[in-house]
C-alpha positions as a Markdown table, in Angstrom:
| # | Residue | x | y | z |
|---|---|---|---|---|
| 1 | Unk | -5.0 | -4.4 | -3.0 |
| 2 | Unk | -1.3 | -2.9 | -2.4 |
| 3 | Unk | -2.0 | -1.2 | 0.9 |
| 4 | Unk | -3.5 | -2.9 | 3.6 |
| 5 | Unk | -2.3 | -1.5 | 6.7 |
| 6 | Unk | -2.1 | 2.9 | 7.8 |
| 7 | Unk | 0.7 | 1.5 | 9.1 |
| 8 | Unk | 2.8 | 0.5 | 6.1 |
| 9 | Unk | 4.3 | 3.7 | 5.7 |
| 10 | Unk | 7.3 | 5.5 | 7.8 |
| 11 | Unk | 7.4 | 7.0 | 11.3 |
| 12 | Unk | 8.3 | 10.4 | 10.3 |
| 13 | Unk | 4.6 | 11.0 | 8.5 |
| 14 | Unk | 3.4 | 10.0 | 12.8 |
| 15 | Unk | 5.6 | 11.8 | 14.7 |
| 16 | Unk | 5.1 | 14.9 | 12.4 |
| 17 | Unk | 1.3 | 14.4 | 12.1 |
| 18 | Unk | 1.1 | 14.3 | 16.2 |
| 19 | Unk | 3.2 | 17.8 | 16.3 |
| 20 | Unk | 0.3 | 19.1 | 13.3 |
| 21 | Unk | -2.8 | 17.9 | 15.9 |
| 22 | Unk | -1.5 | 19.3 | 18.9 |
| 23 | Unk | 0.3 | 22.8 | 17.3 |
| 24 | Unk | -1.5 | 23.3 | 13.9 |
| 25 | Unk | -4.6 | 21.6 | 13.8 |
| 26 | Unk | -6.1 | 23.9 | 11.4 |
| 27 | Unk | -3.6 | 23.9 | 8.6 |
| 28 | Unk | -4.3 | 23.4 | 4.7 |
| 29 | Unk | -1.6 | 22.4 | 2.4 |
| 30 | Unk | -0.9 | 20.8 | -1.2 |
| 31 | Unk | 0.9 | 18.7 | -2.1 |
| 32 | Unk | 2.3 | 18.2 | -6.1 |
| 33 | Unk | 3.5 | 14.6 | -6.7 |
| 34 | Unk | 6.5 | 14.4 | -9.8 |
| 35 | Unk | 8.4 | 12.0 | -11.9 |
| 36 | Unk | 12.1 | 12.4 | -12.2 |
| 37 | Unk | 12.5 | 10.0 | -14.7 |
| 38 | Unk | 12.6 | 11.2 | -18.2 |
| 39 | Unk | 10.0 | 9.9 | -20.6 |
| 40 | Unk | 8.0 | 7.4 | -18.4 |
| 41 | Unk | 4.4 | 6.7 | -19.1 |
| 42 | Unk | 2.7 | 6.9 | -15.9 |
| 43 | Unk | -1.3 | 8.0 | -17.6 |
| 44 | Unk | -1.7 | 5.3 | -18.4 |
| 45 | Unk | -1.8 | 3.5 | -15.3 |
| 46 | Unk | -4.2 | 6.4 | -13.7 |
| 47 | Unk | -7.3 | 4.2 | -13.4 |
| 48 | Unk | -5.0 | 1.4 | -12.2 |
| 49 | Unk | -3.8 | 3.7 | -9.4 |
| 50 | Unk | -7.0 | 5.8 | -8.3 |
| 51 | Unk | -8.3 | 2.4 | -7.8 |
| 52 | Unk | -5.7 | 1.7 | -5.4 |
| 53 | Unk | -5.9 | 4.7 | -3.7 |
| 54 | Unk | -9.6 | 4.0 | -3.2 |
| 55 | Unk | -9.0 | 0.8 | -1.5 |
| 56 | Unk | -6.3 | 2.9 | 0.6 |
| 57 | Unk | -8.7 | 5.5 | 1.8 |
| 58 | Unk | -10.9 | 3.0 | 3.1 |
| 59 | Unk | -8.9 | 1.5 | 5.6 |
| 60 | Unk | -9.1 | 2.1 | 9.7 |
| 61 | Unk | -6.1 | 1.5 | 12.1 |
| 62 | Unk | -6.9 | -2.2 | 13.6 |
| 63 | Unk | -6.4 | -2.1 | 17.1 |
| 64 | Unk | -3.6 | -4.0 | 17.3 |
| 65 | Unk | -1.8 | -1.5 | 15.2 |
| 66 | Unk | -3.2 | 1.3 | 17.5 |
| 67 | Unk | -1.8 | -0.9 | 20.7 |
| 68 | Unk | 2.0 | -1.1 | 19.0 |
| 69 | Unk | 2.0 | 3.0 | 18.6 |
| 70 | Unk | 0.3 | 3.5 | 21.8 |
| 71 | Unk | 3.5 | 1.7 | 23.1 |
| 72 | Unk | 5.9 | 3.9 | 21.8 |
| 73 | Unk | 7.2 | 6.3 | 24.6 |
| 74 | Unk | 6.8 | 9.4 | 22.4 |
| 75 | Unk | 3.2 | 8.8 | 21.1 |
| 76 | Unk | 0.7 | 10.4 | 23.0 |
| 77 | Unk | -2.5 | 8.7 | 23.8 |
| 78 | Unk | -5.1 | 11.7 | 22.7 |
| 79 | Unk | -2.9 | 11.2 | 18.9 |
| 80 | Unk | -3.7 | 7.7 | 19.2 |
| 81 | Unk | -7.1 | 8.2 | 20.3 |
| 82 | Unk | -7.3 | 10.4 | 16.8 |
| 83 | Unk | -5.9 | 7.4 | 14.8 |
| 84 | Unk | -8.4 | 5.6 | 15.9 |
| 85 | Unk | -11.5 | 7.4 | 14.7 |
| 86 | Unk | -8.7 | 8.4 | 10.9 |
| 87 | Unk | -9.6 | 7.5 | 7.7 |
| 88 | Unk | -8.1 | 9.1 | 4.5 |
| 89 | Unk | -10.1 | 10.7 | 2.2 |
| 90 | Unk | -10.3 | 10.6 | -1.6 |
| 91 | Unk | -12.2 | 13.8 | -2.4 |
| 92 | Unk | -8.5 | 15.5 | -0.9 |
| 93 | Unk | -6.7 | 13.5 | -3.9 |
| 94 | Unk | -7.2 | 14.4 | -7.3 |
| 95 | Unk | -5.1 | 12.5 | -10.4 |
| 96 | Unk | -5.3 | 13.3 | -13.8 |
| 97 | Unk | -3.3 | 11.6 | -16.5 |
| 98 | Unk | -1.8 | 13.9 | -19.0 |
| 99 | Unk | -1.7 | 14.0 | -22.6 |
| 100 | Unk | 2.1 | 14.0 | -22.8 |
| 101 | Unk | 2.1 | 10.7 | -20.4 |
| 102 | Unk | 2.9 | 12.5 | -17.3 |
| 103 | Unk | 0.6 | 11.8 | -14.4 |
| 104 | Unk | -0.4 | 14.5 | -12.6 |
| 105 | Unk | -1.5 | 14.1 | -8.8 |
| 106 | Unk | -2.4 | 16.9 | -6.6 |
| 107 | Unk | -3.6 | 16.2 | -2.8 |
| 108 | Unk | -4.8 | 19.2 | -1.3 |
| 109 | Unk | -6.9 | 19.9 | 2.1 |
| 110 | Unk | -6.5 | 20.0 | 6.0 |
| 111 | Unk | -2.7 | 18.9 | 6.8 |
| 112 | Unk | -4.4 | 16.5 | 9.5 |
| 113 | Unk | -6.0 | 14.9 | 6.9 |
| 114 | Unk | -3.9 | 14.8 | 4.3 |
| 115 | Unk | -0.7 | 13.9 | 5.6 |
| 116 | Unk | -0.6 | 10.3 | 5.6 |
| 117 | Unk | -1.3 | 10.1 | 1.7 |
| 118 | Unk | 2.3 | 10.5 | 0.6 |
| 119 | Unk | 4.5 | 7.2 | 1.8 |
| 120 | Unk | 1.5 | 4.9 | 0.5 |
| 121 | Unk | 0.4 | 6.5 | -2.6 |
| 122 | Unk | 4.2 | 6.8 | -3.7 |
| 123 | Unk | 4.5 | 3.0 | -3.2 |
| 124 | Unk | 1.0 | 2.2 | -4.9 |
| 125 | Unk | 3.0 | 4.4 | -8.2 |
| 126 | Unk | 5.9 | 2.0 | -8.1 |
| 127 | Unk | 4.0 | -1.0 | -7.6 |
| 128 | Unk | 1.5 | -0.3 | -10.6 |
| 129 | Unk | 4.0 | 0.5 | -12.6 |
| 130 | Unk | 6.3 | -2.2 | -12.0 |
| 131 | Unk | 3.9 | -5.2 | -12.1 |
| 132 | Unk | 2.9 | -3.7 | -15.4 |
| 133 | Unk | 6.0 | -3.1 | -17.1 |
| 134 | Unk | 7.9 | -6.0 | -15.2 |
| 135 | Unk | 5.2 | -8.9 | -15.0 |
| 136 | Unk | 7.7 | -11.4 | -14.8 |
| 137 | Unk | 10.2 | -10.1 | -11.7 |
| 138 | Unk | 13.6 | -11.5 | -11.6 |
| 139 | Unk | 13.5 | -12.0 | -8.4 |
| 140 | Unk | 16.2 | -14.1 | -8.5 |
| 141 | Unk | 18.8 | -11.3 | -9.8 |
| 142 | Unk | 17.3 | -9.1 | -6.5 |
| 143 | Unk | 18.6 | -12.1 | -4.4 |
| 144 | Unk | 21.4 | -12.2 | -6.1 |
| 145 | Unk | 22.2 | -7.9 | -5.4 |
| 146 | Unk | 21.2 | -8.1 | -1.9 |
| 147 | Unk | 23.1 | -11.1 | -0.9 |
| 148 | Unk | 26.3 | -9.1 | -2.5 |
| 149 | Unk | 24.8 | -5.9 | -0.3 |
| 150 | Unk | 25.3 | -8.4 | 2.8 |
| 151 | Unk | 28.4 | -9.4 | 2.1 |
| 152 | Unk | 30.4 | -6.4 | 1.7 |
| 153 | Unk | 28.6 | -5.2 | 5.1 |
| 154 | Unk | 30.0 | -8.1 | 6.6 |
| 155 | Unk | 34.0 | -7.5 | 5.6 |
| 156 | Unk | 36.3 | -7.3 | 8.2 |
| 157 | Unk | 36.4 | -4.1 | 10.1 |
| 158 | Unk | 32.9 | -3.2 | 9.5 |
| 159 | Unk | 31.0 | -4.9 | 12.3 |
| 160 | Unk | 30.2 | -1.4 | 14.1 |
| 161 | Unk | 28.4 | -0.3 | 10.6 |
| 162 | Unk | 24.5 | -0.2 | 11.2 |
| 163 | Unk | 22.4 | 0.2 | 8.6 |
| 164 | Unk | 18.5 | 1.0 | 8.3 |
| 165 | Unk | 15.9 | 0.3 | 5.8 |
| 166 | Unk | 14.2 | 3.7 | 4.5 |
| 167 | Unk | 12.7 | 2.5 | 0.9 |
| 168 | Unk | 9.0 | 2.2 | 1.5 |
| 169 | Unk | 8.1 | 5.0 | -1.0 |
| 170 | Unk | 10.4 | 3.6 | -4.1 |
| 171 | Unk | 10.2 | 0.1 | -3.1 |
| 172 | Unk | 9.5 | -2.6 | -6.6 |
| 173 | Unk | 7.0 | -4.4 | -4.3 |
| 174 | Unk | 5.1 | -5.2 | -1.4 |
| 175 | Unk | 6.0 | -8.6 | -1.0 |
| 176 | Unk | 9.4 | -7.8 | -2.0 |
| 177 | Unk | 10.4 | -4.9 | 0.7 |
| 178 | Unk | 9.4 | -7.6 | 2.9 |
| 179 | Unk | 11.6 | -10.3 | 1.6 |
| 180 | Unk | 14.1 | -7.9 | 1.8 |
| 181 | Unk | 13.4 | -6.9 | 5.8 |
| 182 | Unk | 13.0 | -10.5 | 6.2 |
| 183 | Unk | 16.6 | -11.3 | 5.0 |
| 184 | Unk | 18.0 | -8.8 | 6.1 |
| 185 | Unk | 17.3 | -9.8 | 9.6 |
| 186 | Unk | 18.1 | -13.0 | 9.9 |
| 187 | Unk | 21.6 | -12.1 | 8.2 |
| 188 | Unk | 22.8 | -9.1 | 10.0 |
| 189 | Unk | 19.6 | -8.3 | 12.5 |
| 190 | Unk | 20.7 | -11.2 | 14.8 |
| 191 | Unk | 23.6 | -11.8 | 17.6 |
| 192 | Unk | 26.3 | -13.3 | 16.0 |
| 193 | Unk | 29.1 | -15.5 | 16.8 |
| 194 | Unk | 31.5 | -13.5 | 19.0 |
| 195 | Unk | 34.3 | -12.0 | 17.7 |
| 196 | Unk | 38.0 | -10.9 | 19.1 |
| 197 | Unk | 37.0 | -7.3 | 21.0 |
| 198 | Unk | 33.5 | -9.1 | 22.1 |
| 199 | Unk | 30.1 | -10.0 | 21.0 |
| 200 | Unk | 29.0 | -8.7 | 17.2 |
| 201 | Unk | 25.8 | -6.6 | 17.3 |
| 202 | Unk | 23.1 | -6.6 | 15.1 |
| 203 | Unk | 24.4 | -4.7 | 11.9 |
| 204 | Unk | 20.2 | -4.1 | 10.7 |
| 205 | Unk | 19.3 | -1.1 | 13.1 |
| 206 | Unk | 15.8 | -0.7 | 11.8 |
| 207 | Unk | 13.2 | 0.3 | 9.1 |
| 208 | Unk | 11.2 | 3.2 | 8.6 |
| 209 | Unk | 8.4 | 1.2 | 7.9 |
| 210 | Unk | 6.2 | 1.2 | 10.8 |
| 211 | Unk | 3.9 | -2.3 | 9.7 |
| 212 | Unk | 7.6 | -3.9 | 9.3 |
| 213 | Unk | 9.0 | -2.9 | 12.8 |
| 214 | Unk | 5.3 | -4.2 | 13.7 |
| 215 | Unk | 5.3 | -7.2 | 12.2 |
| 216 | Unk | 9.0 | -8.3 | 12.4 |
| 217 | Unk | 10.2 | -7.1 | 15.8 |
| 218 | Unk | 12.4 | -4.2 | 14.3 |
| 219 | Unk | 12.8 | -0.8 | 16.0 |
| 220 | Unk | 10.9 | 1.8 | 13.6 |
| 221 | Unk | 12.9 | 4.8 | 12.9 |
| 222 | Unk | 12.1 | 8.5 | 12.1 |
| 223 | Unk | 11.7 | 11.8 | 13.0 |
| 224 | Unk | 11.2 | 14.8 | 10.9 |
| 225 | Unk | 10.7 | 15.3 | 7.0 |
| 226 | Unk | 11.1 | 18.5 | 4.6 |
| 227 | Unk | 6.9 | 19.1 | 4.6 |
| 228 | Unk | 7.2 | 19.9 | 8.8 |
| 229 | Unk | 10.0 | 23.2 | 7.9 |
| 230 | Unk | 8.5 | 24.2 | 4.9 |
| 231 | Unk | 5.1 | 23.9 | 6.2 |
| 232 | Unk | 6.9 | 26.1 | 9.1 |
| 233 | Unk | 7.1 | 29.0 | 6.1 |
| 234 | Unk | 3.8 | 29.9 | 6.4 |
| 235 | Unk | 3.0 | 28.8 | 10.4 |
| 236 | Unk | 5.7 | 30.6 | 11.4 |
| 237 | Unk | 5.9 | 34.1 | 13.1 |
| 238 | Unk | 8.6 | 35.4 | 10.7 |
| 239 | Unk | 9.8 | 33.8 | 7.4 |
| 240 | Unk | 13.9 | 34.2 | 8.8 |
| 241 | Unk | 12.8 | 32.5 | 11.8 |
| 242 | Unk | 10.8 | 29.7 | 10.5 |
| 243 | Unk | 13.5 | 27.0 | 10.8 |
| 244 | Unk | 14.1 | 27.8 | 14.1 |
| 245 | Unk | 10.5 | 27.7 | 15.2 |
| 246 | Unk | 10.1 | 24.7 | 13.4 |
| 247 | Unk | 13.0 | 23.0 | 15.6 |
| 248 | Unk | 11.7 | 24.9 | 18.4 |
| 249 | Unk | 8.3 | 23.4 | 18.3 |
| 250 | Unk | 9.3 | 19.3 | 17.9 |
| 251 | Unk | 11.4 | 20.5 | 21.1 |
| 252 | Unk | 8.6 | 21.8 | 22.7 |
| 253 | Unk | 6.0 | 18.8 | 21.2 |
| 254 | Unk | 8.8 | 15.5 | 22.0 |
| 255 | Unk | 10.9 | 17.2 | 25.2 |
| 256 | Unk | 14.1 | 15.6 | 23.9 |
| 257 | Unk | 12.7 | 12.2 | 22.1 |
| 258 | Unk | 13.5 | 12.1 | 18.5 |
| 259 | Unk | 16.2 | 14.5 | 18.6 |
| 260 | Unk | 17.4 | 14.3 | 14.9 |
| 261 | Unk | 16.8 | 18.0 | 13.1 |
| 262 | Unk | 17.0 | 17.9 | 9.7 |
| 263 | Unk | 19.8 | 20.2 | 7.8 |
| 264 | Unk | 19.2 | 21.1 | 4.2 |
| 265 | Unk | 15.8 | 22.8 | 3.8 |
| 266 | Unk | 17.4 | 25.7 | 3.1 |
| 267 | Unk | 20.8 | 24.7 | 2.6 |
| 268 | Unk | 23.9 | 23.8 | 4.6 |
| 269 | Unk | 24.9 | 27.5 | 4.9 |
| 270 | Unk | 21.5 | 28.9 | 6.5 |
| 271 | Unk | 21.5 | 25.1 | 9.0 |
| 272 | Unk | 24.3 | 26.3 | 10.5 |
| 273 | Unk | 23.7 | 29.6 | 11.2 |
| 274 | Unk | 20.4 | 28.5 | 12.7 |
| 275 | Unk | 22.0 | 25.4 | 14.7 |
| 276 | Unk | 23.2 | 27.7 | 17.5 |
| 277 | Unk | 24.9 | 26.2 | 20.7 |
| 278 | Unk | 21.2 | 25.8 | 22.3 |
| 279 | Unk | 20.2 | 23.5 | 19.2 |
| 280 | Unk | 23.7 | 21.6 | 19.1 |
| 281 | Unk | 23.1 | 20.2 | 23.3 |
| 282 | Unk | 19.5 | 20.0 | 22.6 |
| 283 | Unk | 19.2 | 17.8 | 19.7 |
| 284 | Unk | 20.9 | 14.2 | 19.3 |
| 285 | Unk | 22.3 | 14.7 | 15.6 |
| 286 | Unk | 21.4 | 15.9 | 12.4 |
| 287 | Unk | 20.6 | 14.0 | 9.1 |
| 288 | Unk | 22.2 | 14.4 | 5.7 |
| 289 | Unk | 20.0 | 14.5 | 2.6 |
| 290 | Unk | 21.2 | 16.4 | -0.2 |
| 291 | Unk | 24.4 | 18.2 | -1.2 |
| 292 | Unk | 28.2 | 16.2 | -0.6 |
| 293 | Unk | 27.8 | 13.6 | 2.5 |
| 294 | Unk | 31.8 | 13.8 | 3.3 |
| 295 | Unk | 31.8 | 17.6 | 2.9 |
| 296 | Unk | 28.5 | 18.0 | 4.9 |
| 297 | Unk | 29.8 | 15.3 | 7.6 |
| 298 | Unk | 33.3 | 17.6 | 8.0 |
| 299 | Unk | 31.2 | 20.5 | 8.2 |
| 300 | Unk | 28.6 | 19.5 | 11.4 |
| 301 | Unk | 32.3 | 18.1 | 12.8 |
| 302 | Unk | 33.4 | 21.7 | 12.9 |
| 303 | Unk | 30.4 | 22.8 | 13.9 |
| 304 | Unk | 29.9 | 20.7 | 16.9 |
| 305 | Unk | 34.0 | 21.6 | 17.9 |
| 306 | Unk | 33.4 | 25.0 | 17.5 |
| 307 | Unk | 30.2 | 25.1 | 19.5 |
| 308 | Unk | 32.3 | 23.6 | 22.3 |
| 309 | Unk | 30.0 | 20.3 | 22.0 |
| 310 | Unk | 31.8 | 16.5 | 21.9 |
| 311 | Unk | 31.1 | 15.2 | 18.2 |
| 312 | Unk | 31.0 | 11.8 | 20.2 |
| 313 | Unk | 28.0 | 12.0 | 21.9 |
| 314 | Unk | 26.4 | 12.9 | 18.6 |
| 315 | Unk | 24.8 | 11.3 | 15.9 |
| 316 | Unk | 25.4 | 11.9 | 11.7 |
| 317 | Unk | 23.0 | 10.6 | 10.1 |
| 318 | Unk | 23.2 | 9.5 | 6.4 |
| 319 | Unk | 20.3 | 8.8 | 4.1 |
| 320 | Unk | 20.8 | 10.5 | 0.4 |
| 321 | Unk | 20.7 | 8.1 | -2.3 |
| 322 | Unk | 22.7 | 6.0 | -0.7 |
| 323 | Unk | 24.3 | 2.7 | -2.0 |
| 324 | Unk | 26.1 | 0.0 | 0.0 |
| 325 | Unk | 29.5 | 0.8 | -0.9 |
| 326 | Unk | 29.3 | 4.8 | -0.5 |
| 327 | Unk | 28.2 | 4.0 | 3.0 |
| 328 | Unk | 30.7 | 2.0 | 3.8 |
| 329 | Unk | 33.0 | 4.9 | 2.5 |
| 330 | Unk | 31.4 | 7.3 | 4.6 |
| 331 | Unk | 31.9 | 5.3 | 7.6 |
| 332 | Unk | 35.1 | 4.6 | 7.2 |
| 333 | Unk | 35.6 | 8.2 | 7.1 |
| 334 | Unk | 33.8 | 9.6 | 9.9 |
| 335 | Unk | 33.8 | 5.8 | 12.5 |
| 336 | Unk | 35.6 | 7.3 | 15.7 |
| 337 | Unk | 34.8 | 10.9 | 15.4 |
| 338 | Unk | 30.8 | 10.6 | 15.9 |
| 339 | Unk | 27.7 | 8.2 | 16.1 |
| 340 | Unk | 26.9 | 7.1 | 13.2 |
| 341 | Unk | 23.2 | 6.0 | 11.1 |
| 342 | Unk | 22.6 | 5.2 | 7.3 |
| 343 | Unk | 19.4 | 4.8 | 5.8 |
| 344 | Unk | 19.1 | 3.1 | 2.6 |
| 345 | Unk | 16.3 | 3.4 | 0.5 |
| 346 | Unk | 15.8 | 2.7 | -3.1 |
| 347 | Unk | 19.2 | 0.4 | -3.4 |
| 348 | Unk | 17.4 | -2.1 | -0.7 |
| 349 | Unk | 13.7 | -2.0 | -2.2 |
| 350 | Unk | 14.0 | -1.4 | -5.7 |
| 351 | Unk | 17.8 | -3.0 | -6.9 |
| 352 | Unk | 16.2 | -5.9 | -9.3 |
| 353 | Unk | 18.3 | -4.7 | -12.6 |
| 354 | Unk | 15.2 | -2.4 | -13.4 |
| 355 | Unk | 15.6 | 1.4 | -13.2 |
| 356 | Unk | 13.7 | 2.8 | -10.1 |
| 357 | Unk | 11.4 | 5.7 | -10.7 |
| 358 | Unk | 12.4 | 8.7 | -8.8 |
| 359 | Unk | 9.1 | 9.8 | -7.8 |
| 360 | Unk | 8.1 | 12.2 | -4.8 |
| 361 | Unk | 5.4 | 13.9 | -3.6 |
| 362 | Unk | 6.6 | 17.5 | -2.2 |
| 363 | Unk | 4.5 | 20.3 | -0.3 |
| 364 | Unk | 4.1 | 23.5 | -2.3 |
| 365 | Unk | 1.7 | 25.3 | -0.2 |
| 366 | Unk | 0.8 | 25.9 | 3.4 |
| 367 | Unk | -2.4 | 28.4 | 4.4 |
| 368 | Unk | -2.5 | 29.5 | 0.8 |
| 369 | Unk | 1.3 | 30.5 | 0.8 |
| 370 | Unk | 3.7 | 29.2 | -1.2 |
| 371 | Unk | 6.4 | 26.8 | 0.4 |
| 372 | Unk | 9.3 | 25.7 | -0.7 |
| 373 | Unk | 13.3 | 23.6 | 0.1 |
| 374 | Unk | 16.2 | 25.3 | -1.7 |
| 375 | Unk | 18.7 | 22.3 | -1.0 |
| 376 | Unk | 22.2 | 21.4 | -1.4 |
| 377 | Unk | 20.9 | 19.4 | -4.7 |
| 378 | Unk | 19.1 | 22.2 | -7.0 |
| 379 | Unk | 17.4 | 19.6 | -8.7 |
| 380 | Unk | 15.8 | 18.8 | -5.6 |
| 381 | Unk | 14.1 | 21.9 | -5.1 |
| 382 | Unk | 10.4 | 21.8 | -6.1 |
| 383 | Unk | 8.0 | 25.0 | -6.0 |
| 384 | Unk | 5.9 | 26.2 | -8.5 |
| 385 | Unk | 6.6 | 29.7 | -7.4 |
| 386 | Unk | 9.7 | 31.5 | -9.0 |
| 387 | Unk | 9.2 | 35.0 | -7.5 |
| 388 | Unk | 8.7 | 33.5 | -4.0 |
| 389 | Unk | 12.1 | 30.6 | -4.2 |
| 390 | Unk | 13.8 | 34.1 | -5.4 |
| 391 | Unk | 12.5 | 36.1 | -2.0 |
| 392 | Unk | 13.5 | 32.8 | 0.5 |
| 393 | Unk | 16.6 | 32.8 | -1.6 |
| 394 | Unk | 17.3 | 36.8 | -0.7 |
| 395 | Unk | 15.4 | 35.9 | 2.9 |
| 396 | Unk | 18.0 | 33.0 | 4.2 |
| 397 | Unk | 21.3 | 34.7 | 2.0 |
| 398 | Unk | 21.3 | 31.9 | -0.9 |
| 399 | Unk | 23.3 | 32.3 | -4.0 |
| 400 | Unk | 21.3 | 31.8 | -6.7 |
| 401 | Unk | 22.2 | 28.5 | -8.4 |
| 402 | Unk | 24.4 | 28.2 | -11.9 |
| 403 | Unk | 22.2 | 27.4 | -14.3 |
């Protein structure tokens, strides 16, 4: 079996899944899962997968696991209460393989319920399909990429560069997102030998993965994902508004904890607008996830000065597609003027000379209402709705994209 924790999957889907039990308990969604990749057979490997999921849905949080959330300063103890008595269940999942070799997965039900499917059954997918099209890993050629990664993280100048490991859900393996965590670690996650303005800190700054921060003694990162705005479409008291309730809420839910909004649900453009002097002192930082990083990371700059709020007490945070070296671009552009995060994902988990699948699993509908992301990337955007992307399009003052 691939899973065999609840917790191998990444904070956000918690600290979201706590704001859903105390502030909308009674939500439905669905979710649509999709392949980016042209001309992969996934149908194949449906019976392969469902199997998996089966053997996912019936696992319970140990209490152990329950002990480690219970000791994070954010969690609540009625959410972990709830954990306790969770289990996912497979009559909420549905997947169908397709006659053109798509695979087509639909999870659909109570957003309490159904949240925690995504992370896992993303990296059940990859793991299927890898050990069936790649039986015979060169792991040694992974070794080979990563120790380059560490090295060029370790060049001169770049020991305030912290990096954090965000590839659960495109990982090639199990066993090898952990070799990777483990390495990573004991390379750039311990003390080293001092250096000429002081001691060198740890370069690793964490994983999304709550098992791994478990297991390994990492700090687990995360705060919001794309599903908590959009779901905010349809929760929300007026569809203009819904970002700012959505940020409103978590404010109201974490009281300053996990104070990282998230900027491109509807675009850079609308963020702003919305990101009003009140949201600038209350939250930490924002993250980056679609669009131009070096343009985006100008932009919240100005934002901050013009707000009358020090970019240097705030956090950037980077995590689109990133590699090693476009990081360390970024943060030799912006080092100095801001704190600074990068989360790297697939080039950690899934860099083996193989192409990763770009696979996601996106929400489409909240309370029997279309929801949807119109990001900086168009071919991010994924709603099965034209008539309603066109109204949020009129609704937050989007340009319609070239086609």
């Amino acid at each position: 079996m691939i899973i065999h924790s609840l917790l191998d999957t990444d904070l956000y889907k918690f600290t979201m899944m706590q704001v859903v039990l105390h502030h909308f308990p009674g939500a439905r969604v669905e979710y649509r899962f999709k392949c980016r990749n042209p001309g992969v057979d996934l149908a194949r490997y449906a019976s392969e997968i469902r199997e998996e999921i089966r053997g996912l849905c019936s696992l319970q949080f140990k209490d152990a696991e329950l002990s480690y959330l219970r000791s994070m300063r954010f969690i609540k103890s009625d959410f972990v209460d709830f954990l306790g008595l969770f289990r996912l269940n497979e009559k909420y999942i549905d997947i169908t393989p397709l006659p053109n070799g798509e695979l087509d997965i639909s999870i659909k039900g109570p957003w309490l319920h159904t949240i925690l499917f995504e992370i896992p059954v993303l990296a059940i997918v990859n793991e299927v399909y890898f050990r069936n099209t790649q039986p015979q890993a060169d792991v040694a050629e992974g070794r080979r990429r990563l120790e380059t990664k560490i090295g060029q993280l370790q060049a001169d100048g770049l020991s305030d560069l912290k990096i954090a490991d965000y590839g659960t859900r495109r990982r090639f393996s199990k066993s090898w997102h952990e070799e990777v965590l483990r390495t990573l670690n004991t390379r750039l996650g311990a003390v080293t030998t001092p250096v000429q303005r002081g001691v060198q800190l740890p370069q690793l700054a964490g994983t999304s993965n709550v098992l791994y921060a478990m297991k390994l003694g990492l700090i687990p990162l995360g705060t919001m994902a794309h599903e908590y705005l959009q779901a905010c479409q349809a929760l929300g008291p007026r569809l203009r508004d819904s970002q700012i309730f959505g940020f409103e809420s978590w404010a109201r839910e974490y009281r300053g904890d996990l104070g990282i909004a998230l900027s491109d649900v509807y675009g850079m453009n609308a963020f702003l607008r919305d990101f009003d002097l009140y949201f600038c002192k209350l939250f930490d930082g924002a993250r980056h996830d679609s669009g131009d990083p070096f343009q985006w990371g100008e932009r919240m700059l100005a934002h901050y000065i013009a707000n009358r709020v020090d970019p240097l007490t705030k956090t950037l945070i980077f995590s689109d597609g990133l590699t090693v070296p476009r990081t360390i671009e970024l943060y030799r552009q912006f080092r100095g003027r801001c704190q600074l995060a990068f989360g790297i994902g697939t080039n950690l988990t899934n860099d083996l000379g193989y192409e990763p699948l770009q696979i996601v699993i996106k929400m489409i509908r909240c309370n029997d209402q279309p929801v949807a992301k119109l990001s900086d990337t168009p071919s991010k955007n994924m709603c099965e709705d034209e008539k309603y992307l066109a109204y949020l399009r009129q609704v937050f003052e989007i340009a319609q994209p070239a086609a």
